[in-house]
PAMI-179317 format. One record per residue: residue number from 1; residue in one letter; x, z, y of N, C-alpha, C in turn; chain. Coordinates in steps of 0.1 Angstrom, whole numbers. Last residue first. Layout:
BEGIN
(r NUM A (X Z Y) (X Z Y) (X Z Y) A)
...
//
This chain:
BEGIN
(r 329 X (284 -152 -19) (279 -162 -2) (279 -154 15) A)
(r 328 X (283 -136 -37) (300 -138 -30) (295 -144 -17) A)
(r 327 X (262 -130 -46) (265 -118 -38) (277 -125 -32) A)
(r 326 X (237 -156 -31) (247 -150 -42) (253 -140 -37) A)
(r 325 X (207 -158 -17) (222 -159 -21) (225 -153 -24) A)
(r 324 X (180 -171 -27) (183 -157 -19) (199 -160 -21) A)
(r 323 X (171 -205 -17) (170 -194 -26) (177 -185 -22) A)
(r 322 X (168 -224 -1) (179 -227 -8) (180 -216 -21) A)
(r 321 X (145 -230 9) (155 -238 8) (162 -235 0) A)
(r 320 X (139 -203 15) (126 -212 11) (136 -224 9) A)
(r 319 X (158 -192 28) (157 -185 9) (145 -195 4) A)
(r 318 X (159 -202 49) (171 -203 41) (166 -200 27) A)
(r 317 X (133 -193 62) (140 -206 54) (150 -211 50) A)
(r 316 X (135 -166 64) (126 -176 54) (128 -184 50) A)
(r 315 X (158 -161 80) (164 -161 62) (148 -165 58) A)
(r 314 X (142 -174 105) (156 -181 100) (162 -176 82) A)
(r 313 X (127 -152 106) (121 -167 107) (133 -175 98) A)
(r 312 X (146 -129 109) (138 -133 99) (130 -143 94) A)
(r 311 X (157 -139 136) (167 -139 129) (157 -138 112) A)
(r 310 X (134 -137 154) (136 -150 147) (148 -153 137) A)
(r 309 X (123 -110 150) (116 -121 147) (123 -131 143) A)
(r 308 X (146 -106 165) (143 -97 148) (129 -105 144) A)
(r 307 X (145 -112 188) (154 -118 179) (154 -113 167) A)
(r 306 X (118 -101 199) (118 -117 193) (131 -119 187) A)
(r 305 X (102 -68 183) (112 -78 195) (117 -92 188) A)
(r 304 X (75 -64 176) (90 -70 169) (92 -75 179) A)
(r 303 X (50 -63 187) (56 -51 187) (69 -53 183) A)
(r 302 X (40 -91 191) (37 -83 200) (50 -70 202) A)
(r 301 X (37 -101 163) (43 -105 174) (50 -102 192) A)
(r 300 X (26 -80 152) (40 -85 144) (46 -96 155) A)
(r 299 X (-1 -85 163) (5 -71 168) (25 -75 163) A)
(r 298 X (-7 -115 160) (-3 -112 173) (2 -97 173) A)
(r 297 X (8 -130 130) (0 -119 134) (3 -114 148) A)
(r 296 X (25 -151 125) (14 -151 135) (7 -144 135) A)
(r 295 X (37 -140 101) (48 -147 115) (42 -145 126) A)
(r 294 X (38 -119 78) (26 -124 88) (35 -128 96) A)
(r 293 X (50 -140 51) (48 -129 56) (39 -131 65) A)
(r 292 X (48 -148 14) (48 -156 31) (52 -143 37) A)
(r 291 X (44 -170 -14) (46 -159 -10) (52 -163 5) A)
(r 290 X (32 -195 -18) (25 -183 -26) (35 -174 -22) A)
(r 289 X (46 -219 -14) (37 -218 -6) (22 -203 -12) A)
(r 288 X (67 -229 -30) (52 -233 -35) (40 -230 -24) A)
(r 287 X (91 -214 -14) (89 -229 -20) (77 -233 -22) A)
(r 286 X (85 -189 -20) (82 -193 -6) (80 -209 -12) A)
(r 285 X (69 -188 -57) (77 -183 -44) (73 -192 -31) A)
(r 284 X (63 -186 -90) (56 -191 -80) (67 -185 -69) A)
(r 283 X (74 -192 -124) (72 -182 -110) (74 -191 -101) A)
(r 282 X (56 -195 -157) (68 -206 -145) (64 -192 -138) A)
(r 281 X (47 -208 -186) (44 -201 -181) (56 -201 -167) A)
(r 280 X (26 -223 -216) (37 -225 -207) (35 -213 -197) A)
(r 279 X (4 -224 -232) (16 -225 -238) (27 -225 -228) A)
(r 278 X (-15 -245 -210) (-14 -235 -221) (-1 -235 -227) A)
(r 277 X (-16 -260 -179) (-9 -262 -192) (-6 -247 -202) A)
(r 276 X (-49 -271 -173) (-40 -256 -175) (-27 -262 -185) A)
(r 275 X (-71 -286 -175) (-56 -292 -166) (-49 -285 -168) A)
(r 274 X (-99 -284 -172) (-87 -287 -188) (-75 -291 -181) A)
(r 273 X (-109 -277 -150) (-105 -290 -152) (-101 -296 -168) A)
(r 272 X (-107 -250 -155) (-122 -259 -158) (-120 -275 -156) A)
(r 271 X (-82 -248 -152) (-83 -241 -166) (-100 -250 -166) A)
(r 270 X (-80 -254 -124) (-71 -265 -134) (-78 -256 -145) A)
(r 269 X (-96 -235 -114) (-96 -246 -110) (-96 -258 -123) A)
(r 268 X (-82 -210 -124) (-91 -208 -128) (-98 -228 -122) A)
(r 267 X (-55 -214 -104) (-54 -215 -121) (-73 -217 -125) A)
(r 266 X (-68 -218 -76) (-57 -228 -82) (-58 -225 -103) A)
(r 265 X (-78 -189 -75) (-85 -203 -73) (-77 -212 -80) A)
(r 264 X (-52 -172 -81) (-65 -172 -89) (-77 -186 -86) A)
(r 263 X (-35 -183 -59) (-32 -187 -71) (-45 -185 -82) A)
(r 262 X (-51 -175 -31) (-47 -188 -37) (-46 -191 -53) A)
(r 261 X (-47 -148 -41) (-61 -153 -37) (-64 -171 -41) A)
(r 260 X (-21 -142 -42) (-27 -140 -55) (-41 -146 -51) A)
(r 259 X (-1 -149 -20) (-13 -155 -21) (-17 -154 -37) A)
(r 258 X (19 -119 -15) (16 -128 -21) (3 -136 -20) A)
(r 257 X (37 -109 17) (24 -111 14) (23 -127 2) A)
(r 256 X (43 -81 37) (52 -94 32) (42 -98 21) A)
(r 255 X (41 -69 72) (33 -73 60) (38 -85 51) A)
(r 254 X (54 -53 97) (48 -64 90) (45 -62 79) A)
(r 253 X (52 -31 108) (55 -37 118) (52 -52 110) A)
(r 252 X (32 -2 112) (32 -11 99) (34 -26 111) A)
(r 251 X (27 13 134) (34 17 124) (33 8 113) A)
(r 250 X (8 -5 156) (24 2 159) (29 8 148) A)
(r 249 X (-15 -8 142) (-4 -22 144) (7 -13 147) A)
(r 248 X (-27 1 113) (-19 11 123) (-8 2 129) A)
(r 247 X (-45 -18 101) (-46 -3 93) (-42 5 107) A)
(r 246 X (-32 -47 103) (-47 -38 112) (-50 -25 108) A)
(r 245 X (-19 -47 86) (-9 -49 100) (-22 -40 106) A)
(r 244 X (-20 -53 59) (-24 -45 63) (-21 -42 78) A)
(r 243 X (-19 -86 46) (-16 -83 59) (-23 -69 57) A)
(r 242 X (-11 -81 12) (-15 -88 19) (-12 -80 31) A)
(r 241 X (20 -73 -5) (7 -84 -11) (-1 -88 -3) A)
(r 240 X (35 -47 12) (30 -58 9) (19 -64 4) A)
(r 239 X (45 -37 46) (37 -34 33) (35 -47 24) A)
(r 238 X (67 -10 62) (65 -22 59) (57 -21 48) A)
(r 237 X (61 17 90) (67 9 76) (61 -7 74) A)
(r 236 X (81 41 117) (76 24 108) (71 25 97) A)
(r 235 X (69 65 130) (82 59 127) (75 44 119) A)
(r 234 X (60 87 142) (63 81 150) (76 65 144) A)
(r 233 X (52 108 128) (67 108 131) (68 95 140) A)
(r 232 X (23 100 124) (25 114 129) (48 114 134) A)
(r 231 X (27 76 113) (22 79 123) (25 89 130) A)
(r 230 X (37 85 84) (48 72 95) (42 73 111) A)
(r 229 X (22 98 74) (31 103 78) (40 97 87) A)
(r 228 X (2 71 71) (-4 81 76) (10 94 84) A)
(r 227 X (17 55 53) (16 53 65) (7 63 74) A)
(r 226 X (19 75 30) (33 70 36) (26 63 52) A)
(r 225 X (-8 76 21) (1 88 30) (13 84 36) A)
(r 224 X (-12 51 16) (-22 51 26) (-12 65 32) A)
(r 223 X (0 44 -8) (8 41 7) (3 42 20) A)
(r 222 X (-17 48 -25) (-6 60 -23) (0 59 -11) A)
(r 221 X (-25 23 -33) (-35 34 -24) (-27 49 -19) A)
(r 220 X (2 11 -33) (-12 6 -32) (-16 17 -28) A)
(r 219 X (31 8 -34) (23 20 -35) (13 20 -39) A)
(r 218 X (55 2 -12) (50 -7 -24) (45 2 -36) A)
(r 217 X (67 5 16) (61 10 10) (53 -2 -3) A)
(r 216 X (97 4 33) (91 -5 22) (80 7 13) A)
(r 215 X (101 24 62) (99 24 42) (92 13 40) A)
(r 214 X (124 36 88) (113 26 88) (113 24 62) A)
(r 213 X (139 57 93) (131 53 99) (125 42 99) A)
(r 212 X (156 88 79) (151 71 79) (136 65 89) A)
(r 211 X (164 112 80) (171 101 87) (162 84 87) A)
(r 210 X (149 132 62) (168 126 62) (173 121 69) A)
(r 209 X (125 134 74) (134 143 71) (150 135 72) A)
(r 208 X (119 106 55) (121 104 74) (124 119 76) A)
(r 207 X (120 115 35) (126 105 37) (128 99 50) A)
(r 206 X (99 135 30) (111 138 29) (124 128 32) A)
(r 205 X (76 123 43) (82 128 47) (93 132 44) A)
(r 204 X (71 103 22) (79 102 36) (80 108 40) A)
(r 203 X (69 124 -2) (80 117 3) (85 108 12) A)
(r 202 X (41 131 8) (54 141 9) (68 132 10) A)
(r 201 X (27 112 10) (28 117 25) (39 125 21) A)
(r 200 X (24 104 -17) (29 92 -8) (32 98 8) A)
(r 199 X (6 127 -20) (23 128 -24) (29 117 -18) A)
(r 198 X (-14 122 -6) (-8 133 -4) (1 130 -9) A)
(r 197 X (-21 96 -23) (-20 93 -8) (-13 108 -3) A)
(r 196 X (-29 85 -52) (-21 98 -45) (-15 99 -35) A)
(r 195 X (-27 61 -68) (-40 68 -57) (-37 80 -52) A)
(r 194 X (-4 57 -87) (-11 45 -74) (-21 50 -62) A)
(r 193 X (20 77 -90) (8 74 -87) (7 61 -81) A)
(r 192 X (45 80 -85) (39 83 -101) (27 82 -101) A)
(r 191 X (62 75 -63) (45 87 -60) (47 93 -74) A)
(r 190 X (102 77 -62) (83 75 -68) (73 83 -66) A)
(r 189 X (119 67 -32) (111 74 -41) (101 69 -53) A)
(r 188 X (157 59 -22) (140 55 -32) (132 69 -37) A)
(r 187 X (169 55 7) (162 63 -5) (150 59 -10) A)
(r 186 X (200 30 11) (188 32 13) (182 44 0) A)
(r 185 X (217 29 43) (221 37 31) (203 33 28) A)
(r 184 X (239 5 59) (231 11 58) (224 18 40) A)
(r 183 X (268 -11 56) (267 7 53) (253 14 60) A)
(r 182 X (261 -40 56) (265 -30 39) (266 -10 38) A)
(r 181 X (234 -50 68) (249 -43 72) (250 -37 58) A)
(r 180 X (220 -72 57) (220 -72 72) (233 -61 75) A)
(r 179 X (224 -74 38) (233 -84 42) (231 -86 57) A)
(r 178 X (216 -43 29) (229 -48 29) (236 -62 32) A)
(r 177 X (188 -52 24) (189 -46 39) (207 -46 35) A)
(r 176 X (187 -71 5) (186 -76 12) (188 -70 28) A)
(r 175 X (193 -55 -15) (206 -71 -10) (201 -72 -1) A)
(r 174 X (176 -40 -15) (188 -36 -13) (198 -44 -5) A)
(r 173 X (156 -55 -25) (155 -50 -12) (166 -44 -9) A)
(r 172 X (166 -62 -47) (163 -71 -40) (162 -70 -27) A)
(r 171 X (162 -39 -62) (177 -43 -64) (180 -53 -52) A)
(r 170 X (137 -37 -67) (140 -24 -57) (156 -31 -54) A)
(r 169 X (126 -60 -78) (120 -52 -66) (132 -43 -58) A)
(r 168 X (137 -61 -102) (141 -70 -99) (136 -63 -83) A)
(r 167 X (142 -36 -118) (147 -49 -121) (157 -57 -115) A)
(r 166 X (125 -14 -111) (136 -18 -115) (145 -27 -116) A)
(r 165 X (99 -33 -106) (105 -27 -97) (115 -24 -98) A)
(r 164 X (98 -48 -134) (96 -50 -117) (105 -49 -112) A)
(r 163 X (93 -22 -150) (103 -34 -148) (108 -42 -135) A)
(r 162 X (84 6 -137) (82 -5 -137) (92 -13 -143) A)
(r 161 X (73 37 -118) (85 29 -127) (80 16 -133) A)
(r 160 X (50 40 -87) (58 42 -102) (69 34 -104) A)
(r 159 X (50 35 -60) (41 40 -70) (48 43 -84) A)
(r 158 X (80 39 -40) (73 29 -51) (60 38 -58) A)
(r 157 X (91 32 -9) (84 43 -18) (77 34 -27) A)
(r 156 X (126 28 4) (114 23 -2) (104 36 -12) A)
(r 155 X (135 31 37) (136 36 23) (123 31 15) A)
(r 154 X (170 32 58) (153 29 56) (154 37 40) A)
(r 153 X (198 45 75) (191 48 69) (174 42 68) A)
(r 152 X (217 51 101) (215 36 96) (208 38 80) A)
(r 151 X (203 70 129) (208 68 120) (211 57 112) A)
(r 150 X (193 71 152) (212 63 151) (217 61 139) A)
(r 149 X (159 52 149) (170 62 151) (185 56 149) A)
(r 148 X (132 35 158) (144 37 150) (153 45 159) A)
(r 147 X (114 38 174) (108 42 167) (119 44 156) A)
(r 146 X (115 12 197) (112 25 202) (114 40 189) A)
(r 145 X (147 -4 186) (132 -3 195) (127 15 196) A)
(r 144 X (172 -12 186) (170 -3 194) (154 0 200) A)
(r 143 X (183 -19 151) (178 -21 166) (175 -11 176) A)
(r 142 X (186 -11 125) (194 -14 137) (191 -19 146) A)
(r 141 X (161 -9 117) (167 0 118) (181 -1 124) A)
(r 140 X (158 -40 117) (144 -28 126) (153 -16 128) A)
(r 139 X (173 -54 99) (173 -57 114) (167 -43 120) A)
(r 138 X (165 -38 79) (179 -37 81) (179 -40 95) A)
(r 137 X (137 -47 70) (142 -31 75) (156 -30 79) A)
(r 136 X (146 -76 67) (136 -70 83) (138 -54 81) A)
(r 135 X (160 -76 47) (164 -84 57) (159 -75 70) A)
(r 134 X (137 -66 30) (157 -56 25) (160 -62 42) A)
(r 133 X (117 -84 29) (116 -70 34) (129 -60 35) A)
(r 132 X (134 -102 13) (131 -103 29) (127 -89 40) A)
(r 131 X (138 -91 -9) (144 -93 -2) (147 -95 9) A)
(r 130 X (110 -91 -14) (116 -79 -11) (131 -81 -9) A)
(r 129 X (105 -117 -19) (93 -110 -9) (103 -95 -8) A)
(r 128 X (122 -124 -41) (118 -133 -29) (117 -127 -16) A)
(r 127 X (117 -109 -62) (128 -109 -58) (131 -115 -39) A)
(r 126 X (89 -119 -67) (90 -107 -59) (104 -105 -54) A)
(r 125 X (75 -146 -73) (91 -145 -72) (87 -133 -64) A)
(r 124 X (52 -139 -95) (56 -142 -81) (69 -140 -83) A)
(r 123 X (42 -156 -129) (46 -149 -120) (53 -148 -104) A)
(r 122 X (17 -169 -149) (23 -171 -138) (29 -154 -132) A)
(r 121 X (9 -181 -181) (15 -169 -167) (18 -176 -158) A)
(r 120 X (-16 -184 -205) (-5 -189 -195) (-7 -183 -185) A)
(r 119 X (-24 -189 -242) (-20 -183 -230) (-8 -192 -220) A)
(r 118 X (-19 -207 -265) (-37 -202 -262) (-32 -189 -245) A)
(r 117 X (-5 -207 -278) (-7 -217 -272) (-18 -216 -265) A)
(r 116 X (25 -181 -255) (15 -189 -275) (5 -199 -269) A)
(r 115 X (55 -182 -242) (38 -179 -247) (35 -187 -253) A)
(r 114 X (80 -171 -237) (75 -175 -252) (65 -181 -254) A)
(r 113 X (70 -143 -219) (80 -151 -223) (75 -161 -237) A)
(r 112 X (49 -136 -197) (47 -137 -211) (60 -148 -215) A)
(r 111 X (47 -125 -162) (53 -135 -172) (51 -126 -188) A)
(r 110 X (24 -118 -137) (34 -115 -150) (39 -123 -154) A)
(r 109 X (4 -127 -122) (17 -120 -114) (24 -115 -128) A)
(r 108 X (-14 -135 -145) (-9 -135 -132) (-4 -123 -127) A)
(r 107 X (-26 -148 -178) (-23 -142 -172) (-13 -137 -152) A)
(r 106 X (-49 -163 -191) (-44 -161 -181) (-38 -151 -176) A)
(r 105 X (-61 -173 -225) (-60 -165 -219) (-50 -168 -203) A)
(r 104 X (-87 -183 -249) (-82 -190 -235) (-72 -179 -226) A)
(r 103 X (-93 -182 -281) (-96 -178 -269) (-85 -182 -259) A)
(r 102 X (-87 -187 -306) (-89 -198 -296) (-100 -190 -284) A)
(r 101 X (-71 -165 -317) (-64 -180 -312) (-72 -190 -306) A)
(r 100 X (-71 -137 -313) (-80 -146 -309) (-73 -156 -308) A)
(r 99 X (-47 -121 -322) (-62 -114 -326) (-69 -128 -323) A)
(r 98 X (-30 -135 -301) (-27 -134 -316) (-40 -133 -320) A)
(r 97 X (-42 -119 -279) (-44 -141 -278) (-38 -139 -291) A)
(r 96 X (-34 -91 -282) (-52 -99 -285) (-50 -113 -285) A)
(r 95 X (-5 -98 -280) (-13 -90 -289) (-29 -96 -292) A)
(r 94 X (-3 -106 -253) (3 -113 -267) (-7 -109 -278) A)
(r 93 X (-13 -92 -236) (-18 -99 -239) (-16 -107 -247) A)
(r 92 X (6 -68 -240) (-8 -67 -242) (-18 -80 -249) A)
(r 91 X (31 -77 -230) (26 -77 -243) (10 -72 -249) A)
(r 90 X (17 -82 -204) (24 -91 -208) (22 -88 -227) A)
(r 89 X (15 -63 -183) (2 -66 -193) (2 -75 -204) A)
(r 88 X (28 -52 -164) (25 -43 -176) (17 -48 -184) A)
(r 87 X (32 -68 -142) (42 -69 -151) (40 -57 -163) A)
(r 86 X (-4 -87 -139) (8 -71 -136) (14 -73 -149) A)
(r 85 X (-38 -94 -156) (-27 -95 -142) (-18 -79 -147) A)
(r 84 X (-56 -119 -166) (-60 -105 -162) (-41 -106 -152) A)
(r 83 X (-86 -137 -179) (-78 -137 -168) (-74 -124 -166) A)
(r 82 X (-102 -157 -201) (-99 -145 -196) (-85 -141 -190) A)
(r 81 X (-121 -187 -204) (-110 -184 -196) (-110 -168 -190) A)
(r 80 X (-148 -187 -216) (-137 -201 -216) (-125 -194 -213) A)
(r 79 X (-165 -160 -230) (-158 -170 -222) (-148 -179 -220) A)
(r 78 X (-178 -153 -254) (-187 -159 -247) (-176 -168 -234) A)
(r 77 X (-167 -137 -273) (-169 -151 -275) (-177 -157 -266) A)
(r 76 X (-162 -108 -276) (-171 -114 -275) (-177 -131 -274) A)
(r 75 X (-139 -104 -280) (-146 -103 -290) (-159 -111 -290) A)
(r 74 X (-128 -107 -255) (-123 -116 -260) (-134 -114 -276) A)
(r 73 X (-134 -79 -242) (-139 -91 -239) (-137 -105 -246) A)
(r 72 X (-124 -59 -264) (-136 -64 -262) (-140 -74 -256) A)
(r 71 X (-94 -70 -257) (-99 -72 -270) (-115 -75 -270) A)
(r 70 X (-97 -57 -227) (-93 -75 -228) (-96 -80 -243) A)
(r 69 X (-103 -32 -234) (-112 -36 -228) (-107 -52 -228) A)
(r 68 X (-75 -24 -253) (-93 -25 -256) (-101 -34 -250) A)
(r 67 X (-58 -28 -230) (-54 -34 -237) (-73 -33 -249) A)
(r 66 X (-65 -6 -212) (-66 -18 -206) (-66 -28 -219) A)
(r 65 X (-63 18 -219) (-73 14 -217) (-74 0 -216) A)
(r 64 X (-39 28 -206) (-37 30 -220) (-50 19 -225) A)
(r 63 X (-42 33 -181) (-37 23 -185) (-37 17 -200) A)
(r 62 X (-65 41 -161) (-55 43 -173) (-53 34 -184) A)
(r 61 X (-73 34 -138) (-57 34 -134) (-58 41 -148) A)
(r 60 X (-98 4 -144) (-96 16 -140) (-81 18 -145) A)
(r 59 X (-105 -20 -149) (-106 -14 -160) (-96 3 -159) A)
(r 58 X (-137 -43 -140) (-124 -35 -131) (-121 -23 -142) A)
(r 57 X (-145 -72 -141) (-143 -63 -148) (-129 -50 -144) A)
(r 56 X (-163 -101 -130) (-153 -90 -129) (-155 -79 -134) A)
(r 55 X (-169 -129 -139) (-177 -116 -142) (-163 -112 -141) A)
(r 54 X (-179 -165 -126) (-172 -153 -125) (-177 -140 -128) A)
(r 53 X (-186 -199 -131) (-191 -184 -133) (-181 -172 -135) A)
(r 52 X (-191 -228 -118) (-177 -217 -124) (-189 -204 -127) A)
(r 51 X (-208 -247 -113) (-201 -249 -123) (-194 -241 -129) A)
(r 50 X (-219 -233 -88) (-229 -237 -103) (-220 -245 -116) A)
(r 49 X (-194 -206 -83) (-203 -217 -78) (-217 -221 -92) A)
(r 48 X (-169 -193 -73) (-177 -194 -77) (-189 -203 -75) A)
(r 47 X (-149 -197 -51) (-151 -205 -61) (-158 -203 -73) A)
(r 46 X (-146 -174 -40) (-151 -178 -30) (-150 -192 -39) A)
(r 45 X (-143 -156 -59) (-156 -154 -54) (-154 -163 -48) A)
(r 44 X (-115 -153 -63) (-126 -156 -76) (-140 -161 -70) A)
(r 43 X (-107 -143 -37) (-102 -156 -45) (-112 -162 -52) A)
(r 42 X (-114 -119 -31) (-117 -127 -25) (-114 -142 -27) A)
(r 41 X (-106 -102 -61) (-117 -107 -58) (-124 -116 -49) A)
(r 40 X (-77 -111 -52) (-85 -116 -65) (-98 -115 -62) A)
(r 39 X (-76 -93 -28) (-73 -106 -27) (-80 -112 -39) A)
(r 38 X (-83 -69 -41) (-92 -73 -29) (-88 -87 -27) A)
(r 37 X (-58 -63 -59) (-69 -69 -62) (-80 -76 -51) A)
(r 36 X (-37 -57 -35) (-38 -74 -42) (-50 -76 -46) A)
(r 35 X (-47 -37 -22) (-46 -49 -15) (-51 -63 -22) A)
(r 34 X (-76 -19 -29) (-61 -20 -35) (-59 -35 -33) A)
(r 33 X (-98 -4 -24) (-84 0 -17) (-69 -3 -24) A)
(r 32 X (-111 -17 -48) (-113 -6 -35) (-98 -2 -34) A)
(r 31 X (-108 -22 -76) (-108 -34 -64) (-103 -26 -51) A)
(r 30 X (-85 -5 -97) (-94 -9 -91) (-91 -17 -82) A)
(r 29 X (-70 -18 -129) (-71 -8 -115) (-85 -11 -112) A)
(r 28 X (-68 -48 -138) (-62 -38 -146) (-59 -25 -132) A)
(r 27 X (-96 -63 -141) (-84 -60 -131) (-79 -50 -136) A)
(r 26 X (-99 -89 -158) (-99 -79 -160) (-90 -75 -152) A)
(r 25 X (-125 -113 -154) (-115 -112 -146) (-112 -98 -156) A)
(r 24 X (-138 -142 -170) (-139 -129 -173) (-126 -128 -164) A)
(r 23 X (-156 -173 -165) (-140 -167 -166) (-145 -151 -161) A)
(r 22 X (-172 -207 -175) (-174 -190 -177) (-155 -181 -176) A)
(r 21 X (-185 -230 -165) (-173 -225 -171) (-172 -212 -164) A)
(r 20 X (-218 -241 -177) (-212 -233 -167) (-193 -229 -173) A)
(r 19 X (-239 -262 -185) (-232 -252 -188) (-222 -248 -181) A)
(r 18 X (-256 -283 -183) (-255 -271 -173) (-247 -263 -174) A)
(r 17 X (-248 -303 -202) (-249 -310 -184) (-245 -297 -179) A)
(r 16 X (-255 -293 -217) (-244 -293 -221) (-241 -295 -206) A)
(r 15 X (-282 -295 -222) (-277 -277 -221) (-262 -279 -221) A)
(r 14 X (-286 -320 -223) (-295 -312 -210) (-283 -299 -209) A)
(r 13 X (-278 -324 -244) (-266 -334 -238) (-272 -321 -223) A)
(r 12 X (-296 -311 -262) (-277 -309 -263) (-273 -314 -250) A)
(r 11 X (-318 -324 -256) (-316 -312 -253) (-301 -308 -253) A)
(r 10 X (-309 -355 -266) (-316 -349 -252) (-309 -333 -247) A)
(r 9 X (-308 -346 -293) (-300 -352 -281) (-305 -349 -270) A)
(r 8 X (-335 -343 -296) (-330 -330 -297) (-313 -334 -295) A)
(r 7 X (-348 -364 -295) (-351 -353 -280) (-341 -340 -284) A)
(r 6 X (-341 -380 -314) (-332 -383 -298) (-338 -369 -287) A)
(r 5 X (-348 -369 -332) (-336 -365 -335) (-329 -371 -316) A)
(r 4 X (-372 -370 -329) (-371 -357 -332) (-352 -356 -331) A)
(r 3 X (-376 -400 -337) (-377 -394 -317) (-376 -381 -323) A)
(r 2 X (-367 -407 -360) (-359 -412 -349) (-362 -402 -336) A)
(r 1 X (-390 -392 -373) (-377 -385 -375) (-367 -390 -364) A)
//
């Protein structure tokens, strides 16, 4: 009975040595042609190993869907750590970590206000990243490079409505092309799409029609028309979450860029450590070293004349210091 009960120690302690920390991704979209995720997956993957185990789960652009497919995974009881993402998924994920209290949840680039004990967010300071982007279309379109006009007009194209964007995105890039001059005018559009690269082509065009010469495009696969129309006019834009600079170096002058790649290694790390602080949730920025631009991309160095370079070098580190300022500053 002694050696029946030490080999079957044995076996526990054998299948316990190997066991693997298991983390379910749910990208709420797709991978293909969509900056940030391409960053998550090149994050997840590159810490993968014989301790981690990664299963991605891509839960396609309807949305309605998403909130099922994070239940089924969580039904299933098989993973330590389900991970998913975007300021739309927040009460989602309240919902099933209620349904599952001892399932493990993560959420990124969102906040969960409150969160329960069995969840934890992270969000990007986007106020951050489009502010700066408000800074550099203000310099660009007052300058005199090859591709800005007399007009004093840029413009942001958004995929859809959002909190976010509303919020905090589109208010940010405003401050931010207004502290470059207060009587530049800026137009917003929406695709209403993420993958609708023809209508991302209609409203730049309608927006380089009016006058404008360089778009905060913040789109994902829709911003493939906004920079496709930016070519044909001869005119700018700007992109974010990672460097697309190599798409069209003379029309995409920079790239303002979360390390969601970083942060998915970093949380999924500390969650196999037991290091995650559950129940808690914070925003990431230039400070932490999660949101950047391309400085050293040779085309962003190449095509930006150097005082529009360094006057933007200079509000990184003001806002990495000190934070974006106040409207009276």
């Amino acid at each position: 009975m002694k050696r029946l009960f030490l080999l079957l120690l044995m076996v526990m302690i054998a299948t316990l040595a190997g066991a693997k920390f298991s983390v379910a991704i749910l990208i709420t979209g797709e991978i293909g042609g969509n900056a940030i995720y391409e960053l998550v997956q090149k994050g997840a993957l590159e810490i993968e190993s014989e301790e981690i185990e990664i299963k991605i789960v891509e839960g396609g652009y309807n949305q309605s869907k998403w909130e099922s497919i994070l239940t089924s995974l969580a039904a299933l009881n098989k993973y330590d750590l389900l991970m998913t993402f975007t300021e739309g998924m927040p009460a989602s994920v309240r919902r099933v970590a209620d349904m599952f209290p001892n399932q493990k949840f993560a959420l990124l680039d969102g906040m969960i206000e409150n969160s329960p004990p069995n969840t934890y967010s992270v969000a990007f300071k986007d106020d951050e990243m489009t502010f700066l982007a408000g800074i550099f279309a203000g310099l660009v379109t007052s300058s005199r490079m090859p591709g800005a006009n007399k007009e004093k007009m840029v413009g942001l194209v958004a995929g859809d409505t959002y909190p976010a964007m509303t919020n905090v995105m589109r208010p940010s890039f405003e401050k931010g092309v207004a502290t470059v001059d207060p009587s530049i005018d800026v137009l917003f559009g929406i695709v209403g799409s993420w993958s609708d690269p023809s209508r991302g082509s209609e409203l730049a065009a309608k927006q380089f029609d009016a006058g404008v010469d360089v778009i905060l495009s913040i789109a994902g696969g829709s911003g493939v028309g906004v920079i496709e129309e930016a070519s044909v006019r001869g005119k700018y834009v700007i992109t974010v979450d990672s460097n697309l600079i190599s798409m069209n170096p003379t029309v995409i002058l920079a790239s303002f860029l979360k390390h969601i790649d970083l942060l998915v290694k970093e949380t999924i790390i500390q969650a196999s450590k037991g290091q995650l602080p559950f129940g808690s949730s914070k925003r990431v920025g230039i400070s932490d070293g999660m949101i950047d631009y391309t400085h050293d991309d040779p085309n962003f160095l190449s095509n930006v004349p150097e005082e529009i370079r360094s006057e933007l070098a200079n509000w990184f580190e003001r806002v990495k210091e000190k934070g974006i300022p106040a409207d009276n500053e």
